[in-house]
N, C-alpha and C positions, 0 to 999 in steps of 0.2 A: 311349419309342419306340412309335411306330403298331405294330396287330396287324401289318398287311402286312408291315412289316420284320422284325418277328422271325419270322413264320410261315413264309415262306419260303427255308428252309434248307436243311441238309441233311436232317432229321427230314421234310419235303414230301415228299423223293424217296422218301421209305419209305414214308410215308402214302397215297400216289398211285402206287405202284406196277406197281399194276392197268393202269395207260391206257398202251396199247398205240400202238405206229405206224398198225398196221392200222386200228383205229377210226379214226382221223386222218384217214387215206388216201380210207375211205369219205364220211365226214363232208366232206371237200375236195370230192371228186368230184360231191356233190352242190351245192355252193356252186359249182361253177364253170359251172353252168345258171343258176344263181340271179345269177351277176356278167357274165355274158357277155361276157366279154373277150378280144381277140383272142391270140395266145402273142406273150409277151415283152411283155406288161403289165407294167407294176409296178404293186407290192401291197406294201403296207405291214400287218405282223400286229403290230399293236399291244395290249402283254401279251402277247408268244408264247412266256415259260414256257421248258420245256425246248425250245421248237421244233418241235413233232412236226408243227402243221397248217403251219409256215412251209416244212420239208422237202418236204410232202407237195405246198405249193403250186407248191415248182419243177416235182416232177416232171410237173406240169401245162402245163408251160413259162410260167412267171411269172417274171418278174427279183424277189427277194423282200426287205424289209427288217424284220427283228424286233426291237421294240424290251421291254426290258422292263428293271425297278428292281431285279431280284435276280442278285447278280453267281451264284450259286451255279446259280440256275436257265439262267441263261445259258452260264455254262462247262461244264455239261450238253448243252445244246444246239453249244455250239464242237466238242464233243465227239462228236455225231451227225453234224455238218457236218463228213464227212470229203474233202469236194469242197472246200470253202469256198464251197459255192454260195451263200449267204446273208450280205447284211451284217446282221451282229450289232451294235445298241446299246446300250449300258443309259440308260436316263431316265425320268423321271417322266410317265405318262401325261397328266398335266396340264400340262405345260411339254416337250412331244419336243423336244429336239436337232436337228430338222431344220428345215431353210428351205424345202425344195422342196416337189411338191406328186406327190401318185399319181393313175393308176387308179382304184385301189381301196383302200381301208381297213377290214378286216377287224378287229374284235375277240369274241373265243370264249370260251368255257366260263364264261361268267359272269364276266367280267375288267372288272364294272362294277360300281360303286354302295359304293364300298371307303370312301367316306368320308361322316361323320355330316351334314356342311350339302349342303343341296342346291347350292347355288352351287359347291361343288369337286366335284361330280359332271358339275354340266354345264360346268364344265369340262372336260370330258372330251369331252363332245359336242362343244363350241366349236376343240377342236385336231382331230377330226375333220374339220373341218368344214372346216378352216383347211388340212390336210396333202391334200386332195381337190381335184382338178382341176375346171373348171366341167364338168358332167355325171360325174364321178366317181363310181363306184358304191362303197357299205358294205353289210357286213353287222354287226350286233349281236346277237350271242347271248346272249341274260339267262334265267333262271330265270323260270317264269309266277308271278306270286307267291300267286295263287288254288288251285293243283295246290298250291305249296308247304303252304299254310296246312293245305287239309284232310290231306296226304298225310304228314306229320313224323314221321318215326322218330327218336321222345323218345333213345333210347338204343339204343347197338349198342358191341359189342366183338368183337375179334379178333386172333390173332393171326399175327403177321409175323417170322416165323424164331424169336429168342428174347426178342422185343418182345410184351409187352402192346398192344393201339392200343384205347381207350376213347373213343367219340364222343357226345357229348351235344348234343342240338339244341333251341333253343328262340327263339322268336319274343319280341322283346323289343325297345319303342320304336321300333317302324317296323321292326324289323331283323328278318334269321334272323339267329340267332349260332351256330355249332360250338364246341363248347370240347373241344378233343383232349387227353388223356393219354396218355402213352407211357410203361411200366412194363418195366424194364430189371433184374435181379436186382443187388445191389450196388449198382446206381446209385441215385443221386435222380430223382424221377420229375421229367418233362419236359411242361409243360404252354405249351397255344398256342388262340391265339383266332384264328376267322375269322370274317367280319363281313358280312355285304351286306344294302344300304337298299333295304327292299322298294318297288317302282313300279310301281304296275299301268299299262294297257294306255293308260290316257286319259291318266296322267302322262309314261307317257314318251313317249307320241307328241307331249305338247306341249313336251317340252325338245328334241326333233326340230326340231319346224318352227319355236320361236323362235329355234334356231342356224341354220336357212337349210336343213335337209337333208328330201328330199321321199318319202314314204316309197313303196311301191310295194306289197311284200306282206309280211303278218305270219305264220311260217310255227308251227305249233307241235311242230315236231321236225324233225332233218334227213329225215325219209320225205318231207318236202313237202307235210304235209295243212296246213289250214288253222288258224291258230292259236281254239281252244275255248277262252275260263272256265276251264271245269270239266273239259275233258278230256285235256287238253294237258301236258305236262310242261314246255314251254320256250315262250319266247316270243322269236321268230327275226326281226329286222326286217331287212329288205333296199329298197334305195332307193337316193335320187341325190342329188347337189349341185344347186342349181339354177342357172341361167346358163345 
């Protein structure tokens, strides 16, 4: 079984605790300068997880569709959507479930680069590319992978009620890798990998413009500065279909 499927379970929800609606909220509000879309867009959040930026995009007035491959994380999110304002799918980022095409296609919190050949990454690109209207706007939220490298907190632990959570990080074969432990008294410890193919700024601008998508600005955090090298913690693309 791929990390993806097992990592995102129930043991995520613990692990991820921390992220709040409100960061969400914020985070949205700045993306929606960034997408300039008129209300009652639709916006497709591909990878939207428990749902918190898909939530936050209605309250934008977005018509919103979240798709994502983990039923746990999803019924998490059924679970927030107490309006039903959001259509909920599960499916493979690389193969959506959908025909039709959006607005906008949003994908967040680093919900990119989950697999080891480059051709099933841009994959990824290629169904954005594909679920986008002509002049449809994206955003892409990836990790900067230059902040990564020099900034890696080798090891952290902490604990989460009456969980151990042990994190180890290391840069390996183009990758970061996370290898989480979860220490439970009585239990057996519970261990999980997460994965992403590092691409810096020249690689993935070029798996950008060989699927057809045009890029506009590279932001390096949602404050809206300019994406840095070396200064930057994220690396933010926002851009269009062309046509």
């Amino acid at each position: 079984m791929a990390w993806y499927q097992e990592s995102f379970g129930n043991d995520y929800l613990i692990v991820y605790k921390h992220r709040d609606m409100q960061g969400a909220y914020h985070e949205v509000k700045k993306m929606i300068d960034w997408l300039d879309l008129p209300q009652g867009a639709q916006v497709l959040d591909l990878c939207c997880g428990m749902g918190r930026h898909s939530m936050a995009l209605t309250e934008f007035g977005y018509e919103v569709t979240g798709v994502d491959l983990s039923e746990v994380l999803l019924n998490e999110a059924l679970k927030l959507d107490e309006m039903k304002q959001v259509t909920w799918l599960r499916g493979d980022m690389r193969e959506v479930p959908i025909e039709r095409q959006f607005d906008a296609v949003v994908n967040l919190f680093t919900s990119f680069g989950y697999f080891d050949e480059n051709e099933q990454n841009e994959k990824v690109i290629g169904e954005i590319q594909r679920l986008l209207k002509k002049g449809g706007r994206f955003i892409i939220d990836f990790l900067n992978p230059v902040y990564i490298q020099a900034n890696l907190v080798p090891q952290s632990e902490r604990m989460e009620g009456d969980l151990l959570i042990r994190e180890a990080r290391a840069i390996e074969e183009g990758c970061v890798r996370k290898r989480i432990v979860i220490s439970q008294k009585d239990t057996a410890d519970r261990h999980y990998l997460e994965q992403i193919k590092l691409y810096d700024r020249t690689a993935f601008e070029a798996m950008l413009e060989k699927a057809g998508l045009h890029i506009d600005s590279v932001y390096g955090g949602y404050d809206g500065q300019p994406y840095e090298a070396e200064a930057s913690s994220r690396m933010i693309f926002v851009g269009h279909k062309e046509g």
